[in-house]
MDTraj code that builds the backbone (N, CA, C; nanometers):
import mdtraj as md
import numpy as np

residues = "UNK UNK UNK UNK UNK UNK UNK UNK UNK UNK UNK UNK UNK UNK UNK UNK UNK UNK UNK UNK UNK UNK UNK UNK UNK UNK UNK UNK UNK UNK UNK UNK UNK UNK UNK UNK UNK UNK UNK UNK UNK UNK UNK UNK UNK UNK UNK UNK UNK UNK UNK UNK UNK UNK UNK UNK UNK UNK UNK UNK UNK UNK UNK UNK UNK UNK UNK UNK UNK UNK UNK UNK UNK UNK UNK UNK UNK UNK UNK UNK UNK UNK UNK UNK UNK UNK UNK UNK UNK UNK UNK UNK UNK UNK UNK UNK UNK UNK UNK UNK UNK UNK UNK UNK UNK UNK UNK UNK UNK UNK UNK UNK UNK UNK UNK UNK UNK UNK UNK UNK UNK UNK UNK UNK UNK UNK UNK UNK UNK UNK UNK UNK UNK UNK UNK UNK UNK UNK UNK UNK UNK UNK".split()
xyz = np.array([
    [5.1109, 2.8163, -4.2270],
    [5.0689, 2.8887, -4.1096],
    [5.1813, 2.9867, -4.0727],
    [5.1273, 3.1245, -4.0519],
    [5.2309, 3.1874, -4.0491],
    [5.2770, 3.2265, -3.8916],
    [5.1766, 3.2344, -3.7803],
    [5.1702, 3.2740, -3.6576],
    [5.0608, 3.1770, -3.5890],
    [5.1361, 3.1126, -3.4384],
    [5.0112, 3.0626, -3.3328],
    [5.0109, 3.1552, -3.2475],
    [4.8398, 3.1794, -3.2147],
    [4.8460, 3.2381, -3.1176],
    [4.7556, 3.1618, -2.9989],
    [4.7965, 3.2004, -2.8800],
    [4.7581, 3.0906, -2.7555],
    [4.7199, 3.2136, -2.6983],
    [4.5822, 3.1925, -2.6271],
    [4.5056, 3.2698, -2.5603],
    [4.4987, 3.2500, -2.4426],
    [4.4761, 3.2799, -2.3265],
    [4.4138, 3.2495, -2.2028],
    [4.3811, 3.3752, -2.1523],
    [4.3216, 3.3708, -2.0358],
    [4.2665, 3.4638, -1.9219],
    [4.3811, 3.4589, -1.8084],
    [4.4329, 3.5651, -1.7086],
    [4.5128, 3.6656, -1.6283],
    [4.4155, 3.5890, -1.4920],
    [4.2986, 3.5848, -1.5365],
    [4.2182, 3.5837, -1.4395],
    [4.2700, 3.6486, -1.2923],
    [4.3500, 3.7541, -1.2997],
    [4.3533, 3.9238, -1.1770],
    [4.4139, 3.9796, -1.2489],
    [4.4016, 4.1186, -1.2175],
    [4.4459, 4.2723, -1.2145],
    [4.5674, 4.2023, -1.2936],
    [4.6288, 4.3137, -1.3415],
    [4.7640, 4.4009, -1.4184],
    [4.8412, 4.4111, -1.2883],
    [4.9851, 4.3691, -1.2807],
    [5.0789, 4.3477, -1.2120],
    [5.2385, 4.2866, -1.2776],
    [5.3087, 4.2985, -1.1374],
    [5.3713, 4.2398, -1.1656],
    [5.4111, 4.0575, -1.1660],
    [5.3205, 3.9898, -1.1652],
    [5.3282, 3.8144, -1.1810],
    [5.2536, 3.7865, -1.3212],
    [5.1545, 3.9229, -1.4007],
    [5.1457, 3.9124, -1.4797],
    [5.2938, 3.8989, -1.6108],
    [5.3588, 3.9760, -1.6047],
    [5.4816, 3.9717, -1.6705],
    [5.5735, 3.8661, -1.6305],
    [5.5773, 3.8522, -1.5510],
    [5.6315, 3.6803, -1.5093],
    [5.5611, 3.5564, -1.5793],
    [5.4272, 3.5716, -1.5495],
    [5.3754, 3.4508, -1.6198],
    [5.4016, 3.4774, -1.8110],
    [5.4059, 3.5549, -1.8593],
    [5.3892, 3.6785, -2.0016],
    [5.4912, 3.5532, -2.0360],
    [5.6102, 3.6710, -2.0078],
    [5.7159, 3.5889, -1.9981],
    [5.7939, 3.4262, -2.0207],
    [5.7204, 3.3810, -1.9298],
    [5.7572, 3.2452, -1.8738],
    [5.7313, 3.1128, -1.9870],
    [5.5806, 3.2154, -2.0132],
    [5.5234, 3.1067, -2.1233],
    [5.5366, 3.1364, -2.2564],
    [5.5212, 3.3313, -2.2777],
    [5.6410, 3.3049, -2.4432],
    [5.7584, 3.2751, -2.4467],
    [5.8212, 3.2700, -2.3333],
    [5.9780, 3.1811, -2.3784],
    [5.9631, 3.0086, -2.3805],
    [5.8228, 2.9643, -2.3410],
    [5.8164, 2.8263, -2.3836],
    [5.7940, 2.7561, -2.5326],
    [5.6887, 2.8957, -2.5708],
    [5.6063, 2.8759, -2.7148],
    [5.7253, 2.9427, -2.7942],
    [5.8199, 2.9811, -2.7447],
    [5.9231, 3.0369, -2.8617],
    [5.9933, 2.9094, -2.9160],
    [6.0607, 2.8381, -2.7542],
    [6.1395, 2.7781, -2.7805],
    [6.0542, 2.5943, -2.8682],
    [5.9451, 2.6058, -2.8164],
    [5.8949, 2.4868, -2.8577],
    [5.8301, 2.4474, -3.0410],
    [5.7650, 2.6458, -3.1045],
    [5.6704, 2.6617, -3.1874],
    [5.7186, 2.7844, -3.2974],
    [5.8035, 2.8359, -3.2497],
    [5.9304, 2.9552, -3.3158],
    [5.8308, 3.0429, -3.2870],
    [5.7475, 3.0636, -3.3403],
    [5.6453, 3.1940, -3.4126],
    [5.4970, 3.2012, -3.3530],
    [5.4946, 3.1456, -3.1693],
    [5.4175, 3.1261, -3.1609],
    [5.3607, 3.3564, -3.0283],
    [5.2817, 3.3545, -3.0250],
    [5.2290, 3.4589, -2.9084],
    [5.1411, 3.3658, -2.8262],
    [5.1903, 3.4433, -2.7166],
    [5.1080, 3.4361, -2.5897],
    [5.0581, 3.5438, -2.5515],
    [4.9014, 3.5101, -2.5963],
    [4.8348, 3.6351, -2.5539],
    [4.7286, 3.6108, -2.4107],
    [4.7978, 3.6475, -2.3110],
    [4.7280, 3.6864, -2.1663],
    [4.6544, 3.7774, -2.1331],
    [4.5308, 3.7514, -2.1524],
    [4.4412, 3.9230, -2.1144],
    [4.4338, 3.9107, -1.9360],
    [4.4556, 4.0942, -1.9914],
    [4.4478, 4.0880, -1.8033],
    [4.3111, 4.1251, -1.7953],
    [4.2684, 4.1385, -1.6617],
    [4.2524, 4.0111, -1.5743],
    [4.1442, 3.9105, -1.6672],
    [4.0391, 3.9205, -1.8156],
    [3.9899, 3.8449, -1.8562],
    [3.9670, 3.8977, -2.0133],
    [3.9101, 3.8658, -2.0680],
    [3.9210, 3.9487, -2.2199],
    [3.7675, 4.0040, -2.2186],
    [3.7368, 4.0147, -2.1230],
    [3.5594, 4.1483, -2.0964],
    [3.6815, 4.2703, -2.0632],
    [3.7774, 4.2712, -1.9999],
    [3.8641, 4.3811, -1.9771],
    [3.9018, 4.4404, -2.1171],
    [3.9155, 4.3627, -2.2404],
    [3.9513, 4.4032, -2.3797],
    [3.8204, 4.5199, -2.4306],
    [3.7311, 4.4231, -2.3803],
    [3.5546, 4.4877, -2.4475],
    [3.5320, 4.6254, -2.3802],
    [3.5801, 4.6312, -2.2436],
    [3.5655, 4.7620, -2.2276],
    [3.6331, 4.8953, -2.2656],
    [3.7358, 4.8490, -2.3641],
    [3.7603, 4.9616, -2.4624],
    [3.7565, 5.0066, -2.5546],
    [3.6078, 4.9099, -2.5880],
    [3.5647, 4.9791, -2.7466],
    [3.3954, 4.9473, -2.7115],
    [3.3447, 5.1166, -2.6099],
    [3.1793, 5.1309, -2.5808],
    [3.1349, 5.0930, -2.7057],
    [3.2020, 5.1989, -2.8256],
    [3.1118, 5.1838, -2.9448],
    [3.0714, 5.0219, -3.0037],
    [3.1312, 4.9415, -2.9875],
    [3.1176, 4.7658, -2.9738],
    [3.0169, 4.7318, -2.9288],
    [3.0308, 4.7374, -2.8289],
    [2.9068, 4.6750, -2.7149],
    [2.7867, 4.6987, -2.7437],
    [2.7552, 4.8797, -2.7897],
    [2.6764, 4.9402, -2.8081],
    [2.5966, 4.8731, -2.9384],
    [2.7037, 4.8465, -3.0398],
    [2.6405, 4.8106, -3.1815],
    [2.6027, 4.6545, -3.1433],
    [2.6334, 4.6158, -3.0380],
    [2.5742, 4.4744, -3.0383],
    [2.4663, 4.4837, -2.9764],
    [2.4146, 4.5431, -2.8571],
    [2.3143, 4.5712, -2.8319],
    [2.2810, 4.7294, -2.7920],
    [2.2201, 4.8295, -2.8435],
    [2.2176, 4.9534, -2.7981],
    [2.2067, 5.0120, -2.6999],
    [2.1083, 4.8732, -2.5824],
    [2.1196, 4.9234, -2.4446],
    [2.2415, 4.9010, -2.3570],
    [2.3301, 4.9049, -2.3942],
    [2.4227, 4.8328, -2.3625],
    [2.5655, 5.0031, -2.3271],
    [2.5719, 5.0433, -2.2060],
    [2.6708, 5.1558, -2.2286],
    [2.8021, 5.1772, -2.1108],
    [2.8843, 5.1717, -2.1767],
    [3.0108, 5.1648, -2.0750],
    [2.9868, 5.3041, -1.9660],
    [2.9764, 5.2775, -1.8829],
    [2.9690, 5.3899, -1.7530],
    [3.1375, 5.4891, -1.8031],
    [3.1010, 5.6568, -1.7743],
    [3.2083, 5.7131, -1.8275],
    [3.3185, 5.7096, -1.6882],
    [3.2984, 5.6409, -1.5716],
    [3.3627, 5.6106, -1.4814],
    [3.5061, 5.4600, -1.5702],
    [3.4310, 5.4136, -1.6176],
    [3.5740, 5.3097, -1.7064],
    [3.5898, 5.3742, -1.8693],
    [3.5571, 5.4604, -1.8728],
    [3.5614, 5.5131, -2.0254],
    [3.7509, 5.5543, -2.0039],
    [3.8592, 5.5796, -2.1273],
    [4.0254, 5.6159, -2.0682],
    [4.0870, 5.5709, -1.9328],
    [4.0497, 5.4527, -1.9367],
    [4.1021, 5.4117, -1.7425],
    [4.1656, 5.3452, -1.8558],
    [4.2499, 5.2151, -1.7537],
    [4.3399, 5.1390, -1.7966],
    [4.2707, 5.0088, -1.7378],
    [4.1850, 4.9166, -1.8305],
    [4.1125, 4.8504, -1.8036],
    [4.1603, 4.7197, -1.7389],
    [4.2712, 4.6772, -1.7578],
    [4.4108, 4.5934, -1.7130],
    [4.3709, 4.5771, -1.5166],
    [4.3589, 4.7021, -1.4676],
    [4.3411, 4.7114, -1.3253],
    [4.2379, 4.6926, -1.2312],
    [4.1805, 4.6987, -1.3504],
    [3.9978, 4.6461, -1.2848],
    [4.0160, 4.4561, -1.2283],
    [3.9655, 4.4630, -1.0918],
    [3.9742, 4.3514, -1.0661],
    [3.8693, 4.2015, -1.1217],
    [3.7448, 4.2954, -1.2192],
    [3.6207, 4.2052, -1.2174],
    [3.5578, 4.2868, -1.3239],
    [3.6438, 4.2396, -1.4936],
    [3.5752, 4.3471, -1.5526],
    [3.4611, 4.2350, -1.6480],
    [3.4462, 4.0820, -1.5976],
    [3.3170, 4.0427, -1.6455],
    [3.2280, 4.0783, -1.5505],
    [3.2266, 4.1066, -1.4021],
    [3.1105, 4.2185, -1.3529],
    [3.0763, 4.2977, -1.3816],
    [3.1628, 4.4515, -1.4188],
    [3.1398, 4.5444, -1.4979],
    [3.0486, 4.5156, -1.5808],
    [3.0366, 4.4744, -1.6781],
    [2.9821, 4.4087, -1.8108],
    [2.8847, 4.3796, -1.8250],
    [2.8839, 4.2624, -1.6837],
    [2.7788, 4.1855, -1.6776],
    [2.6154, 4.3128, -1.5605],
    [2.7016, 4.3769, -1.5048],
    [2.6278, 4.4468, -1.3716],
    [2.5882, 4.6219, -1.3892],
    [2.7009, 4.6864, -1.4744],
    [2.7213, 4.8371, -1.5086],
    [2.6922, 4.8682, -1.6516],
    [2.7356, 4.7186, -1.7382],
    [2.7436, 4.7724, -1.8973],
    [2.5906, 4.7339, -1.9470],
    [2.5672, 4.6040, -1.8662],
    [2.4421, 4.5807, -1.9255],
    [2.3403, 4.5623, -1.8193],
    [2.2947, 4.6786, -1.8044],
    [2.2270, 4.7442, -1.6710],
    [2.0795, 4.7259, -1.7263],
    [2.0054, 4.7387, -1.8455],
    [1.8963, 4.7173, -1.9255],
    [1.9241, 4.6558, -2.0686],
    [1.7905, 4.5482, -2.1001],
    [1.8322, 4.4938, -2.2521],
    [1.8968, 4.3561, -2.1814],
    [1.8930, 4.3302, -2.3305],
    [1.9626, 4.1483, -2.3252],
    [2.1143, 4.1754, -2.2253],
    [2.1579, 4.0679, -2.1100],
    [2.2485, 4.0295, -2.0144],
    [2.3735, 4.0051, -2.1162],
    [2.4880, 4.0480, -2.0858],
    [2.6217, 3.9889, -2.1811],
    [2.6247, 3.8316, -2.1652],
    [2.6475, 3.7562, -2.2674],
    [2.7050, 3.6284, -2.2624],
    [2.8767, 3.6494, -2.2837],
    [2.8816, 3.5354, -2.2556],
    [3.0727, 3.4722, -2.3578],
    [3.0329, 3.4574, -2.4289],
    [2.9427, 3.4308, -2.4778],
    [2.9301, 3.3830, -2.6113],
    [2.8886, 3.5374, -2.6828],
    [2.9129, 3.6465, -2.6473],
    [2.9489, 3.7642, -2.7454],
    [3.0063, 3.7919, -2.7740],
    [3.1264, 3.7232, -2.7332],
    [3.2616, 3.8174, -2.7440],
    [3.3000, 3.8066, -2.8866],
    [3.2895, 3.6881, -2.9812],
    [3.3023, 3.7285, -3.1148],
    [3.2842, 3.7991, -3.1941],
    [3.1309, 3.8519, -3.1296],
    [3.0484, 3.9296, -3.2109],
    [3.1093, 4.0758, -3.1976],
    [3.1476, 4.0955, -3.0770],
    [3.1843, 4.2843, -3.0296],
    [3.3063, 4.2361, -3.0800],
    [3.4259, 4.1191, -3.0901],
    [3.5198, 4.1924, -3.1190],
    [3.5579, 4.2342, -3.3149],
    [3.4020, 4.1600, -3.3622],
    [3.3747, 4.1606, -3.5307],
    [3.3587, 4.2969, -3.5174],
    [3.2833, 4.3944, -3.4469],
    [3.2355, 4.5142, -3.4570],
    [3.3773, 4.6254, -3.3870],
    [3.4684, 4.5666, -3.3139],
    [3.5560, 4.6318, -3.3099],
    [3.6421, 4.6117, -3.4869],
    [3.6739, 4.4853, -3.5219],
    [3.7257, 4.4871, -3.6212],
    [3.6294, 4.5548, -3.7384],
    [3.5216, 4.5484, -3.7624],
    [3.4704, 4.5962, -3.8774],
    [3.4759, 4.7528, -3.8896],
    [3.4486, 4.8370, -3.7438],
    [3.4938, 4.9512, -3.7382],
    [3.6566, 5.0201, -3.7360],
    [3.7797, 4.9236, -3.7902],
    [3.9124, 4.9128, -3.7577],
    [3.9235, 5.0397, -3.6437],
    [3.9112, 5.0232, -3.5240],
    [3.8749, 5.0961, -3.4395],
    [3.9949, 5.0079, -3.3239],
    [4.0685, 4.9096, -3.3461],
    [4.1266, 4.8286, -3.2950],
    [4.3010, 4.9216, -3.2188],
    [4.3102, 4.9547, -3.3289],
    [4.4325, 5.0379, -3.2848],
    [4.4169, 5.2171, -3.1820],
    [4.2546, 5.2080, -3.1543],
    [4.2463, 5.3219, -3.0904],
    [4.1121, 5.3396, -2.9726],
    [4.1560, 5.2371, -2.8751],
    [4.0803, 5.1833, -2.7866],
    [4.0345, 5.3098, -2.7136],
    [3.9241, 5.3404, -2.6085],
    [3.8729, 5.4012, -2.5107],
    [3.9093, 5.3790, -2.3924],
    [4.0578, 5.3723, -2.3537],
    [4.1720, 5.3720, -2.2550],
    [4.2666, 5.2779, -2.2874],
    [4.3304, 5.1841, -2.1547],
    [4.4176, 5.1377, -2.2020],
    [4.4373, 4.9967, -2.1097],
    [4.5354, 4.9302, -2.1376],
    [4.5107, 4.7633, -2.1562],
    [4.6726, 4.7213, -2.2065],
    [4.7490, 4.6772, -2.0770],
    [4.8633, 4.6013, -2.1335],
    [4.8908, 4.5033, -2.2336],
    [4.7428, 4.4057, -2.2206],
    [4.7635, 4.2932, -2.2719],
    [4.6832, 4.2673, -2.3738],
    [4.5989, 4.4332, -2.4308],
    [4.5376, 4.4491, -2.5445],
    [4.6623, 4.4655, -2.6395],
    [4.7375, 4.5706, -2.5618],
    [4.8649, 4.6502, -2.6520],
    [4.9522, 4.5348, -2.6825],
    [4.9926, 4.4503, -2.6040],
    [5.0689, 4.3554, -2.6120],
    [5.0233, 4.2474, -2.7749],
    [4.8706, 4.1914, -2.7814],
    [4.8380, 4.1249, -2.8567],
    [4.8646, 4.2470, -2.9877],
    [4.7817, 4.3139, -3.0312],
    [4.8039, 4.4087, -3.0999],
    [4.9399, 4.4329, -3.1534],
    [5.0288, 4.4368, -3.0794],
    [5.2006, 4.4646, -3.1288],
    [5.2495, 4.3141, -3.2019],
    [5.2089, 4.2179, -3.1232],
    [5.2063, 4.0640, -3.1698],
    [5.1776, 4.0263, -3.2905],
    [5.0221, 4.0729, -3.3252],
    [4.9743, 4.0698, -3.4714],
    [5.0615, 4.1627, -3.5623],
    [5.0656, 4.2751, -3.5342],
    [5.1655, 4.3586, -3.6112],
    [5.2815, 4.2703, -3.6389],
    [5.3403, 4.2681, -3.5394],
    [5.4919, 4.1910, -3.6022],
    [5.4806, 4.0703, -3.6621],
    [5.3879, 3.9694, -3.6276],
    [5.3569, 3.8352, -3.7117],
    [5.2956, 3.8649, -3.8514],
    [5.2310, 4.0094, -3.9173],
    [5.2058, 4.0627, -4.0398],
    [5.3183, 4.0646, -4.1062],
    [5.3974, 4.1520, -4.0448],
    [5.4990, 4.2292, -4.0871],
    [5.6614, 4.1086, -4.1163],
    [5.6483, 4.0505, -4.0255],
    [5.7575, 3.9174, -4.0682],
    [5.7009, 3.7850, -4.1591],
    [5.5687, 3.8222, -4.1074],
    [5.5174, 3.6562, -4.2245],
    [5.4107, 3.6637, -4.3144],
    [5.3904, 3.8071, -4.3729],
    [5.2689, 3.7604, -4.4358],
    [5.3735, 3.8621, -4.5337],
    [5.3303, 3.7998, -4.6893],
    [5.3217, 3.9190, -4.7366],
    [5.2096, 4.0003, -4.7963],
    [5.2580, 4.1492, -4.8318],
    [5.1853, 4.2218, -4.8504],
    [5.1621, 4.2689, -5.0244],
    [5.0305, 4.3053, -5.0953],
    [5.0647, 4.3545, -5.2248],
    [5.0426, 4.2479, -5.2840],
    [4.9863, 4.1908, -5.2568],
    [4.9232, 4.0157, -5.3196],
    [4.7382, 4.0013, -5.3393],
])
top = md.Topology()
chain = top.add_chain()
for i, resn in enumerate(residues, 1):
    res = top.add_residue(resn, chain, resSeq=i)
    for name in ("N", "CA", "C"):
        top.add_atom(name, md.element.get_by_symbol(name[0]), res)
traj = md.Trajectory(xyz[None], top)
């Protein structure tokens, strides 16, 4: 195993107690797991989904990010499984949790990952995470 990664939800906004908590708990998983990330989405990981419309869209077509959160910084939204649930999927099948695999297969299948539709501390954060856990533990050319 080359990298753990530990997930949770921010559950609020982008701040500063976010980086405190960031913080607090990769210096636990460092000291406890060497090679572990802590990945904290702010405020939930529907805040991740809203920066890749084209996702959502390919999961269900009625499905369209309002151009009011299209280049925002999705991190600041206080309630972006409302969004989602109230603005994104306004007609057509209702978002579950239980999609999120699926949009984030269609973010990955489109490698569309490194060039989101705004922006997201704790997208960028995971993202830099995977990079460096590639780049120190996997190798490459195999």
């Amino acid at each position: 195993m080359a990298c753990v990664f530990v997930h949770e939800d921010f559950d609020r906004p982008d701040g500063p107690d976010y980086v405190t908590a960031q913080n607090r708990v990769q210096a636990a998983l460092e000291r406890n797991l060497g090679t572990a990330h802590y990945v904290l989405a702010v405020a939930e990981v529907e805040s991740w989904m809203l920066l890749f419309p084209h996702a959502l869209s390919a999961v269900t077509s009625a499905w369209k990010v309002p151009g009011k959160y299209r280049n925002k910084d999705t991190g600041r939204l206080a309630d972006p499984k409302r969004v989602l649930t109230s603005e994104v999927c306004k007609s057509g099948r209702r978002y579950r949790e239980s999609d999120a695999p699926v949009i984030f297969e269609r973010v990955v299948a489109s490698r569309s990952y490194d060039s989101p539709s705004g922006s997201n501390r704790s997208w960028r954060r995971l993202r830099d995470d995977a990079a460096t856990c590639c780049a120190s533990h996997l190798r490459t050319g195999r």
